[in-house]
C-alpha positions in Angstrom: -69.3 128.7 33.6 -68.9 125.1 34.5 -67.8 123.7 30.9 -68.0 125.2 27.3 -71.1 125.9 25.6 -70.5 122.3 22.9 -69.1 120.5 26.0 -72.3 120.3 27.2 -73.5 118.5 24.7 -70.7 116.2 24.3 -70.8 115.0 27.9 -74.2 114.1 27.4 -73.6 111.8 24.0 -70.8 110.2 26.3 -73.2 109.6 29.0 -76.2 107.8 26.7 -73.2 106.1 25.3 -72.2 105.0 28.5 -75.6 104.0 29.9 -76.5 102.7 26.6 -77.7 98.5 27.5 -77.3 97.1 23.7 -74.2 99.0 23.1 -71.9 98.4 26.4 -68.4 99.5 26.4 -67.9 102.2 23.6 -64.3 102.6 22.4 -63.1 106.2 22.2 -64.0 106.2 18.3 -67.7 105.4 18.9 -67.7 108.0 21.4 -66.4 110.3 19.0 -68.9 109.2 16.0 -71.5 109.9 18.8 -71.3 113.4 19.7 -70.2 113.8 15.9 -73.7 112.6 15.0 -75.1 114.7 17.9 -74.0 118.0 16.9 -73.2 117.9 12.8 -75.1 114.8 11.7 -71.6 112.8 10.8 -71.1 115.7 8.1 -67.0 114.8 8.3 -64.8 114.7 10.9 -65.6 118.1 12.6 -64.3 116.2 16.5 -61.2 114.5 16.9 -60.1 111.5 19.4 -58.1 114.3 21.8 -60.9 116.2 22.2 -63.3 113.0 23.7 -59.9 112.1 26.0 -60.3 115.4 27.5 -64.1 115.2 27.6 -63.6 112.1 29.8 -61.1 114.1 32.1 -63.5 116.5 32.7 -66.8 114.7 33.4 -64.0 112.6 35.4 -62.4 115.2 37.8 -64.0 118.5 37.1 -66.2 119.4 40.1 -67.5 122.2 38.5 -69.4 120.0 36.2 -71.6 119.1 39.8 -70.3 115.9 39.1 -67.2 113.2 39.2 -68.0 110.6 36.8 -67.4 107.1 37.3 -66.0 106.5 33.9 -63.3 103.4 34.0 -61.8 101.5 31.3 -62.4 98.1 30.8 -59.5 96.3 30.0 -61.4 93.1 28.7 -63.8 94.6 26.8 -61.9 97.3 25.4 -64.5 100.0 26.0 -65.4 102.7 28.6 -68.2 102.2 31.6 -69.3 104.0 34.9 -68.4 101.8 37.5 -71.4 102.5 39.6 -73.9 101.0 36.8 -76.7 102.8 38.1 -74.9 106.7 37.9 -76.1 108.9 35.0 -75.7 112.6 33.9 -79.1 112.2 33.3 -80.0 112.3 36.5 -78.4 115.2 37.6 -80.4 118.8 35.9 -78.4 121.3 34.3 -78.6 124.4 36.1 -80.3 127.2 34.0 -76.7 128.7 33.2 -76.0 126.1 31.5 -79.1 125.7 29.0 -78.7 129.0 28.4 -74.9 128.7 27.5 -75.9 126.0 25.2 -79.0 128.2 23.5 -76.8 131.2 23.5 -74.3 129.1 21.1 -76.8 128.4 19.1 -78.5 131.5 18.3 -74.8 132.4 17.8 -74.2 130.4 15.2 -77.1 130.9 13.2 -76.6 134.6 13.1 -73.0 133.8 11.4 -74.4 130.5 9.2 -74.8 132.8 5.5 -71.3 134.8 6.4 -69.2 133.6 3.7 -66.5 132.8 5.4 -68.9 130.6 7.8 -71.3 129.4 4.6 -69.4 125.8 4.0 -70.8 125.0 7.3 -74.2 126.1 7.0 -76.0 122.9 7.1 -73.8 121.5 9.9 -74.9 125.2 12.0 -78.7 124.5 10.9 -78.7 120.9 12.0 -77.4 122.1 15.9 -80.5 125.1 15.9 -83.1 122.5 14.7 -81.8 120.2 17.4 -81.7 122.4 20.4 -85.0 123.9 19.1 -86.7 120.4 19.5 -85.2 119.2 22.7 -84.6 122.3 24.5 -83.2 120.7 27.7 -80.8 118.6 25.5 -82.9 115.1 26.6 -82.7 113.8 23.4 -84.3 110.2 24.1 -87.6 110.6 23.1 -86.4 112.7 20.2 -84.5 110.0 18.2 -87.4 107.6 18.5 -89.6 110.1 16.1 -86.7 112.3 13.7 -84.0 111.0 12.1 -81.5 113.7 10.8 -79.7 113.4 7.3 -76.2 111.8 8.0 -73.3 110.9 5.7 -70.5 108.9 6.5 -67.3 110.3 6.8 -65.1 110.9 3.3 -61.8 109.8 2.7 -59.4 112.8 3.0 -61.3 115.0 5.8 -58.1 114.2 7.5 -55.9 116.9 5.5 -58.8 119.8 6.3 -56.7 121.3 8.6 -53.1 120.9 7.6 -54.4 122.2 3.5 -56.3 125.4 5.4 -53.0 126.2 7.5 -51.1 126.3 4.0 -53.8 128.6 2.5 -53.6 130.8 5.7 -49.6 131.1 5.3 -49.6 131.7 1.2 -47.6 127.8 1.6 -47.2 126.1 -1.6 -48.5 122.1 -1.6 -46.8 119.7 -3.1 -49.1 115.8 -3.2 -48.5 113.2 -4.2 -52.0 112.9 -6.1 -54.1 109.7 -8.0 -57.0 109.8 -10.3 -60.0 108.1 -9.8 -59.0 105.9 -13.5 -55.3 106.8 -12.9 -53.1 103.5 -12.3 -50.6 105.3 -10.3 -50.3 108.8 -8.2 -48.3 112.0 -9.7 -46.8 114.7 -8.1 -48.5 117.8 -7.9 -47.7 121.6 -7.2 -50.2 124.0 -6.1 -50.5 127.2 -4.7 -54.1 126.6 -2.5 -56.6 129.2 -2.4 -60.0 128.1 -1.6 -61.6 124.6 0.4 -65.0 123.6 -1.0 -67.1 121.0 -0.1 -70.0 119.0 -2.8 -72.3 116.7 -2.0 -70.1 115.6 1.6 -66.6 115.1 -0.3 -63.7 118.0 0.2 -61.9 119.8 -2.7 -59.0 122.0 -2.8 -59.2 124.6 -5.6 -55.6 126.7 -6.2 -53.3 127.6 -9.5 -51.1 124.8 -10.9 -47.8 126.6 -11.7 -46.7 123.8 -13.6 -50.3 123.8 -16.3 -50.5 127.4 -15.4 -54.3 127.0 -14.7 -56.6 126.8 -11.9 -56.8 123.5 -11.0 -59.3 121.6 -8.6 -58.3 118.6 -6.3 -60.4 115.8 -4.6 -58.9 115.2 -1.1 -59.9 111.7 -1.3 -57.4 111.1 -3.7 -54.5 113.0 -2.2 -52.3 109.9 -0.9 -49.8 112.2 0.8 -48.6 115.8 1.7 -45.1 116.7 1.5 -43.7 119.9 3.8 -42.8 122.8 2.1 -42.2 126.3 3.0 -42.1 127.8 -0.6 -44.2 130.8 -0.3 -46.8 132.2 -3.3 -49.2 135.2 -3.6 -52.4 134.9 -4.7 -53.2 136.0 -8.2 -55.4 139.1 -8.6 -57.8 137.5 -10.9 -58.8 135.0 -8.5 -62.6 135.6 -6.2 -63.6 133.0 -4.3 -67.1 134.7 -5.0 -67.6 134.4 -8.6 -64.7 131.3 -9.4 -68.0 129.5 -9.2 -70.4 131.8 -9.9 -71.6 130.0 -13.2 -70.7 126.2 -12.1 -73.1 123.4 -11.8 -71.1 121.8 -8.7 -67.2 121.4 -8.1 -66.1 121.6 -12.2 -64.7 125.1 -13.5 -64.2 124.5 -17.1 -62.9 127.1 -20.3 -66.1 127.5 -21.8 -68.7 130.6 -21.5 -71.3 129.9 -19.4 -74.6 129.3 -21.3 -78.4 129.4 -21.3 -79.9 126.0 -20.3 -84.2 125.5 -21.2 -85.9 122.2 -19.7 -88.7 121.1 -20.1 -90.1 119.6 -16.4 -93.2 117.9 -15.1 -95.7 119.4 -12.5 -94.0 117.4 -9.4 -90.3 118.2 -10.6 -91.4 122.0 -10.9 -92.1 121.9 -7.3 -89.3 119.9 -5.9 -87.4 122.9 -7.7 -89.6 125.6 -6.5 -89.0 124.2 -3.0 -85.4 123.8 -3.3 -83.5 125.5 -6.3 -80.1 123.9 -7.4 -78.5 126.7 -8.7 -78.6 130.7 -7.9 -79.9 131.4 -11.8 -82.5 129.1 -11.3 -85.8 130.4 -13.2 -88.6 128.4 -13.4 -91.9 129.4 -15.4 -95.0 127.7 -16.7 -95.8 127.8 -20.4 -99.1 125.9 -20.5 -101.2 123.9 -18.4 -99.3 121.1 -16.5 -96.0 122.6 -18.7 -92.8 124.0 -16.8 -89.7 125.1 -17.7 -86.4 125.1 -15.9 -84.0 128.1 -17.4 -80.5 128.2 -15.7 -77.3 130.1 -16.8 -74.6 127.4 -16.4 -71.5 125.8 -17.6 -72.1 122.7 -19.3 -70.7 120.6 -16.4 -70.3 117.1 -15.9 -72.4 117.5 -12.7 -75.0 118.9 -14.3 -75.2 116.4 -16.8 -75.0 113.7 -13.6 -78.0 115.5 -11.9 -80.1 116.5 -15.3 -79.7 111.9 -16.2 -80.6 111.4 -12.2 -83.8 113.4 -13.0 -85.1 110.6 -15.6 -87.9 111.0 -17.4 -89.4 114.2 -15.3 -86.9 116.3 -17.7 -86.4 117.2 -21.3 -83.4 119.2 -22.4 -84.7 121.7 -25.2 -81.7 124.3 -25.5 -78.6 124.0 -25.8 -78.6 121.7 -28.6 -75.7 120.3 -27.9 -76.4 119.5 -24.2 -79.6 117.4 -25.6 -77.2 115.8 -27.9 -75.4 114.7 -25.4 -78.1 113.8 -22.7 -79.7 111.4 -25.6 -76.5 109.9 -26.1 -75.9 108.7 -22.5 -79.8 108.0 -22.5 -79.4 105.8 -25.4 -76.5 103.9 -24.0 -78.3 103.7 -20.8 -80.7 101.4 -22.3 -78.7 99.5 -24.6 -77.7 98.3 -21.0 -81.0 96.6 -20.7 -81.5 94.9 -23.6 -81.6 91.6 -22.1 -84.5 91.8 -20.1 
């Protein structure tokens, strides 16, 4: 097999990069944003800058490619180019090997994208199939001129993914040096890491806080640094990654019992909701005509107060009373805002 099955795809980013008129001379960074984009949909940093260096070896020297790509630096401009401005990948067919390779990788991954181990990457896995189902021979071109795939920029903190799993993976404690978002300076924090999670494109690292003696969850974005350590720690027997967030509304695990959560929706929110349900107890049911009702079994969460206020008037909390206490109290000072008109 001439390259690897996501090579493939790489090599041709690098190429429309390359041969790209309004964009001349890509650094190795847009490069890497490119076939980033290509494959996840910038959903983090899934590619580093190594692994573009030794893309640009290969399409450079490796004959088994069916190529040697004139790729040369340009000092002046700081960027990469072919010097023959007329060569293109493009021009040159993949053999049917290597579509197949490609397709094969594909299918692969789908069949693995609800394994739990595999499930925070889900979306990322889906995004590749619907791509290679829509431009089967990889000549995107024509395909970016009529869909436009859901990207997010990449979050502060993606950075620490790796060295965070590989203390997870060796029971290693982590000690950070960690700062609140309304925090005027960073603390030092212990923490024996069990689980990564990602919400809504921003990592968190979830472990027990000897120190509190409590579970504990951490934003990567606001780790400022890692310390090494080589304490070792065993994971406690009450902890499942399954059901630690069984009854959470998004990233916050809080003390109290999960409760039962009635509101009242209108006709086009119940089917944005049939369509796409935000939470596994999700039950909706229609109690008249043009009436809905949303029932969940959640903690009272701040995300699910952020989401239920980001819903507007298409919502009415009716149980728990407290919840709709609270949801007219940040209404209310929501348009005390706006006063001055």
């Amino acid at each position: 097999m001439p390259a690897n099955k996501y090579a493939l795809i790489r090599y041709r980013t690098i190429d429309r990069c390359l041969t790209n008129p309004g964009a001349p001379f890509p650094t190795k960074e847009e490069l890497r944003t490119a076939c980033e984009e290509a494959l996840y949909g910038s959903e983090g940093d899934r590619i580093s800058i190594s692994t573009i260096e030794k893309d640009l070896n290969a399409m450079r020297n490796d004959g088994a490619l069916g190529y040697y790509a004139p790729i040369i630096y340009h000092r002046d401009e700081r960027g990469y180019h072919y010097e023959d401005e007329d060569f293109s990948i493009d021009n040159l067919q993949l053999n049917p090997e290597e579509l197949e390779s490609i397709r094969f990788a594909a299918r692969t991954l789908v069949q693995f994208k609800n394994v739990p181990v595999f499930s925070q990457f889900g979306q990322a896995i889906g995004k590749i199939d619907d791509r290679l189902r829509m431009a089967p021979n990889l000549d995107t071109r024509n395909l970016d001129a009529v869909v436009q795939f859901e990207s997010a920029p990449a979050t502060r903190g993606s950075e620490l993914l790796m060295p965070i799993l590989e203390n997870i993976q060796s029971k290693k404690m982590l000690r950070m040096s960690y700062k609140k978002f309304q925090s005027d300076r960073a603390k030092e924090v212990s923490l024996h890491p069990y689980l990564l999670k990602e919400y809504r494109n921003r990592w968190y690292v979830i472990g027990w806080n000897p120190e509190r003696s409590a579970y504990r969850t951490y934003g990567l974005d606001r780790i400022q640094e890692l310390h090494d350590t080589q304490e070792s720690f065993s994971v406690r027997s009450d902890f499942n990654p399954d059901d630690f967030f069984l009854h959470s509304f998004g990233i916050s695990k809080i003390a109290e019992a999960p409760c039962d959560v009635k509101i009242r929706c209108s006709q086009l929110e119940f089917e944005y909701l049939a369509a796409q349900p935000v939470h596994r107890s999700q039950r909706l049911t229609e109690i008249g005509p043009g009436s809905y009702e949303l029932h969940l079994h959640v903690l009272l969460t701040f995300e699910l107060i952020q989401f239920l206020l980001g819903l507007g008037a298409a919502v009415e909390v009716i149980e728990p009373k407290d919840l709709r206490q609270l949801m007219q109290h940040n209404l209310s000072n929501a348009l005390d805002l706006y006063d001055e008109i």
